[in-house]
N, C-alpha and C positions, 0 to 999 in steps of 0.2 A: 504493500500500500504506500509505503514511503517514496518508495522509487517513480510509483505512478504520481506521485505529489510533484517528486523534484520534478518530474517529465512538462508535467502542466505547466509549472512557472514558467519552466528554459522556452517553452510552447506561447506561451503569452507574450515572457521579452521580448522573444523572435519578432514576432507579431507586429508589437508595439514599433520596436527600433522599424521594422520593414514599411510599415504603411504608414504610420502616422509620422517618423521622424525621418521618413521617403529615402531609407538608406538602402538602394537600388541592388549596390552590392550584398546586400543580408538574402536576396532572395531565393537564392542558390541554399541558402542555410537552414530559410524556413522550410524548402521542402522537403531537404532530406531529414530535419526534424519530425517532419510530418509523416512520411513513410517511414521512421523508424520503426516505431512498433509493428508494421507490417513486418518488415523484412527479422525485425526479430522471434516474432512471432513464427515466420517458417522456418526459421531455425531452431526453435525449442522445438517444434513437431518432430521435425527431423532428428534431433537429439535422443529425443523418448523412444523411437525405432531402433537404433545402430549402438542403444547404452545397455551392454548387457552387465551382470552381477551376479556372484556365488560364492557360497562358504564351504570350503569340507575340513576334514579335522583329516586326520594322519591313522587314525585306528577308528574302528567301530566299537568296540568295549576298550574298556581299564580299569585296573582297581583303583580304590580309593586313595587319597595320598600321593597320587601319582600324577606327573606334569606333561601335558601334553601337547602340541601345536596346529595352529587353525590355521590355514590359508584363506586369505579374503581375495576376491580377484576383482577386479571392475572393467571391462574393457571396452572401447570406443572400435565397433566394427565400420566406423564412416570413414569418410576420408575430411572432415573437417573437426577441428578441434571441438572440445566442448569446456568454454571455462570453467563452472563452476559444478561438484557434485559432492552433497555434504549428505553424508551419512553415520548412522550409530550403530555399535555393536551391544546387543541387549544380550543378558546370558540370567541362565535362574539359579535360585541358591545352591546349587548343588556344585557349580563352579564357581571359581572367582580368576583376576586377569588386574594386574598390576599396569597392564596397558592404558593408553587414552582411550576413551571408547567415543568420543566424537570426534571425525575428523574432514575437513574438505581440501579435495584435489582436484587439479585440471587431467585432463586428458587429452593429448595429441592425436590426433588422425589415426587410424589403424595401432594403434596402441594396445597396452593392459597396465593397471598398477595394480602391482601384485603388494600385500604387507601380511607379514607372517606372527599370530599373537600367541603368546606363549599362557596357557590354563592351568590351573592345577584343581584335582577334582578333590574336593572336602566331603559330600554326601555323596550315601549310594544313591541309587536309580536313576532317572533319566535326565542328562546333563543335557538344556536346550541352546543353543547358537544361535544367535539371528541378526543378522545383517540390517536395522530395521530402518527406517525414515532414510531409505535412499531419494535425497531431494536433489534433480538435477536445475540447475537455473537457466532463466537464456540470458545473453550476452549483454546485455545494458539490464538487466536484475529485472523486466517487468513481468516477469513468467516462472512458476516455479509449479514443482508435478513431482508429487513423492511417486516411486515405483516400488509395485511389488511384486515377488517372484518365491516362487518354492523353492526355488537352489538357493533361496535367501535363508533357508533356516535348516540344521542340520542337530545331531541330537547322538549323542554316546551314550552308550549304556557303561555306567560307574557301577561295577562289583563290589560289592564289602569288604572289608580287608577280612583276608584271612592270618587271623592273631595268636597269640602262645597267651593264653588263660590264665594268670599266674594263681595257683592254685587249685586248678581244676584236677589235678593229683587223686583227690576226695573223691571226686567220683569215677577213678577208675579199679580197678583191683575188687571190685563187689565191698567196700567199705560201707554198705548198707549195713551188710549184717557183721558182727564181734567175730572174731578169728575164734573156733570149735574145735573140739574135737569127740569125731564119733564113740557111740559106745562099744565100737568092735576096735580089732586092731588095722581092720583094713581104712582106707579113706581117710586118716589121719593128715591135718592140718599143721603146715609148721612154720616158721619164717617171720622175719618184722615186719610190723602193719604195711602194706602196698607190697610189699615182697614174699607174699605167702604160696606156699609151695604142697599139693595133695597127690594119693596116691594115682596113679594114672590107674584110668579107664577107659574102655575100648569106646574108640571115634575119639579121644581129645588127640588136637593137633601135636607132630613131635617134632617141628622147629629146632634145631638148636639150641637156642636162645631163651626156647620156652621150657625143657625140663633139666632134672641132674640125677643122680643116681647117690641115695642115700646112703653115706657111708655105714648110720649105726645099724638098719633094718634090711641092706643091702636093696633098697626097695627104688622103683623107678616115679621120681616126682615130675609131676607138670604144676605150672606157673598154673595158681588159682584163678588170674583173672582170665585165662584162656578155654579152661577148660569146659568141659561141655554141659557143664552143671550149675555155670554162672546165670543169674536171670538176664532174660531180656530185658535193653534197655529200650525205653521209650523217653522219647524226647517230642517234648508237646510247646509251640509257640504258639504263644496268649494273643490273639489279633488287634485286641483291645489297645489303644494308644490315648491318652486325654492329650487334651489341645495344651501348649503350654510355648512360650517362646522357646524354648530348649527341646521342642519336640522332635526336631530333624536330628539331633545326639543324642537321643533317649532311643530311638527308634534303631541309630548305628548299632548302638551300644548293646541293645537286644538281641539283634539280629546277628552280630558279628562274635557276642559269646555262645549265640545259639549255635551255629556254624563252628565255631571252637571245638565246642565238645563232642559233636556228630565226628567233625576230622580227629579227634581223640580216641572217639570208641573205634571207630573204622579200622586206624591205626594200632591198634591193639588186638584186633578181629575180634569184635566183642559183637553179638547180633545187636542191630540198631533198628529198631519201628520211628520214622518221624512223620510226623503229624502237627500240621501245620493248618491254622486258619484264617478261610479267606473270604471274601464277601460274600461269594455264594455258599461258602460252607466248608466243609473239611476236606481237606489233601490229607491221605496216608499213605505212606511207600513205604518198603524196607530198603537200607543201605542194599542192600546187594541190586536193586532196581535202577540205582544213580550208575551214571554211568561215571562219573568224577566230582570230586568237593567241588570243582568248577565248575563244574554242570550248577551246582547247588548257588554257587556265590553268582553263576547267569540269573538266574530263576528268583531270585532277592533283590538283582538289578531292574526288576519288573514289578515286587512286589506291593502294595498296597496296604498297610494297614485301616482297620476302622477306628471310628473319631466316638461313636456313640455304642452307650450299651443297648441291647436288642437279642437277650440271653442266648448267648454266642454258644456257650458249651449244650444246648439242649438238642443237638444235632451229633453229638458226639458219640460213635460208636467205634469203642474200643475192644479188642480182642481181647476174651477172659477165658480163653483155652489154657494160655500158660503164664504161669508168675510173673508178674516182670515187675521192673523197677524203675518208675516215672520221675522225670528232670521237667519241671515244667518253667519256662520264663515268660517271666510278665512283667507287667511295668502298671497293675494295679490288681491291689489284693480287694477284692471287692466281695459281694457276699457270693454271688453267682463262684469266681474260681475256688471259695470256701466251698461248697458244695460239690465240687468236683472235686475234691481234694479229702472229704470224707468218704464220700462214693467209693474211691478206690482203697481207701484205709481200709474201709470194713471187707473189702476182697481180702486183710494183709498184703496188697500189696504196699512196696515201699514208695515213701511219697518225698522229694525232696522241690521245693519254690525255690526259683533263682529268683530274684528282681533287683532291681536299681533302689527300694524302697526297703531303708533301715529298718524301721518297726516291722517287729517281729508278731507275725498273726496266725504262723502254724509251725508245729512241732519240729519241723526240720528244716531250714530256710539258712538259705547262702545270701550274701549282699553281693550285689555285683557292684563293683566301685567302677567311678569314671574312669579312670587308670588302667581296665580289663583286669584287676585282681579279684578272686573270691575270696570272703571272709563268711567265715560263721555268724551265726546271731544266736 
């Protein structure tokens, strides 16, 4: 609007000084003032046609923590220059970019300006790019026309980091139940707490690394937490997330010790049931269905939690054929996961709550610290 101001005055002096102060020579000035806006005007048209624009990034996924670089391209497929093209790169919280994010270039004739911006992804799931308020202008400013285009906006999938648990120790080795010993002489338990050692029995794994040959009973031990009398674990993620400014790290912080400990039991070949909840309702797999922890940290890069309760666990149907031992994380102990939480008591099965919330509300309960450390309560 400004530029159309200044245009009108120069448009009037012209005027003035030509007719009224009969300055003969101005008239050559007045009309190219006059077709100005014409002739700029088919060169904004023109402009808008031959100004193409696109972003891509270098990778289609990455984990979190990790930095990565965007190509922005802009290129003038005309053969006449186009001065002015002023655009912003918008990106959403899951990135951040120490870059200028506004900036305007000229573009020469058959050209490209290429600027390369350097990302680092802070949150999982879906990191968005976008090229946005591409304003190209025409040549005396009285014309301006944002563009937009779909290769304007580009999107990585941020996987959750996959972390070492400090303390997730506790729930390997069946440290559910007190180190025993049977009333026969066979099946005898023996070794320091996470190190405990029974007699083998046919189908437990014979690894190296998993048994020893008892010097006092001359008897052949396998590592307790391998063997085939260890409960199934089951590993349940709570969907439920409250709104909170801190809700984009409450949610990592979740999902990235849930992930911890599934790569823990795997790691130890312990059977794993996860069970996971999602808006339409429950996902259950067993470890042996994933094809990789990666598969799993893809599959989280996509995930969703809910914001509202709308009794989440009433759809949950768990297998009560054999014992197992439930790791549940949440990030709100409310009365609904209280009830899920006695449900399976009274099977005896073993029930342990992880969450990010100190107060302690059920008999077995880990804190998960922002740090990725477990602590008892």
């Amino acid at each position: 609007m400004g530029n159309w101001i200044s245009y009108i005055i120069i448009l009037i002096l012209s005027y003035i000084f030509t007719y009224i102060f009969e300055l003969k020579e101005n008239y050559v000035l007045l009309y190219m003032i006059i077709i100005a806006p014409i002739i700029d005007g088919l060169l904004f048209i023109y402009f808008g046609k031959v100004l193409d624009a696109k972003v891509t990034c270098e990778v289609d996924s990455i984990e979190k923590n990790t930095c990565f670089l965007c190509n922005v391209e802009i290129e003038n497929h005309g053969w006449v220059p186009i001065p002015f093209v002023d655009y912003e790169i918008k990106y959403n919280n899951n990135v951040i970019s120490d870059e200028n994010n506004i900036t305007r270039v000229s573009i020469g004739g058959r050209e490209k300006e290429e600027l390369e911006l350097r990302f680092r992804a802070i949150h999982r799931g879906v990191g968005g790019i976008e090229l946005s308020s591409i304003c190209i202008r025409s040549l005396l400013g009285l014309f301006k026309k944002n563009i937009e285009s779909e290769e304007c906006i580009n999107k990585i999938a941020i996987l959750p980091s996959l972390i070492e648990l400090d303390g997730s120790d506790y729930l390997v080795d069946n440290k559910f139940e007190e180190s025993q010993v049977d009333d026969g002489e066979t099946n005898i338990i023996v070794g320091e707490p996470g190190y405990e050692f029974k007699e083998y029995s046919e189908g437990d794994p014979l690894n190296r690394v998993n048994w020893k040959l008892s010097s006092k009973k001359n008897l052949l031990m396998i590592r307790k937490s391998i063997s085939n009398d260890i409960n199934k674990k089951v590993v349940i993620l709570d969907p439920l997330i409250l709104k909170s400014k801190d809700v984009e790290l409450v949610e990592d912080l979740i999902i990235e010790g849930f992930i911890s400990i599934i790569d823990l039991f795997i790691n130890n070949d312990l059977e794993v049931d996860i069970v996971i909840g999602e808006k339409t309702g429950w996902r259950i797999f067993s470890s042996s269905e994933i094809e990789s922890i990666v598969w799993l940290q893809n599959y989280f890069s996509y995930y969703e939690f809910i914001y509202s309760k709308n009794n989440r666990f009433r759809k949950l149907a768990l297998n009560e054929d054999k014992k197992s031992d439930y790791i549940i994380f949440t990030s709100n102990k409310d009365n609904e996961l209280g009830e899920l939480v006695r449900s399976l008591e009274v099977r005896n099965d073993k029930v342990i709550v992880v969450s990010n919330d100190k107060r302690k509300a059920f008999e077995e309960e880990l804190y998960l610290k922002m740090d990725y450390s477990l602590e008892g309560i």
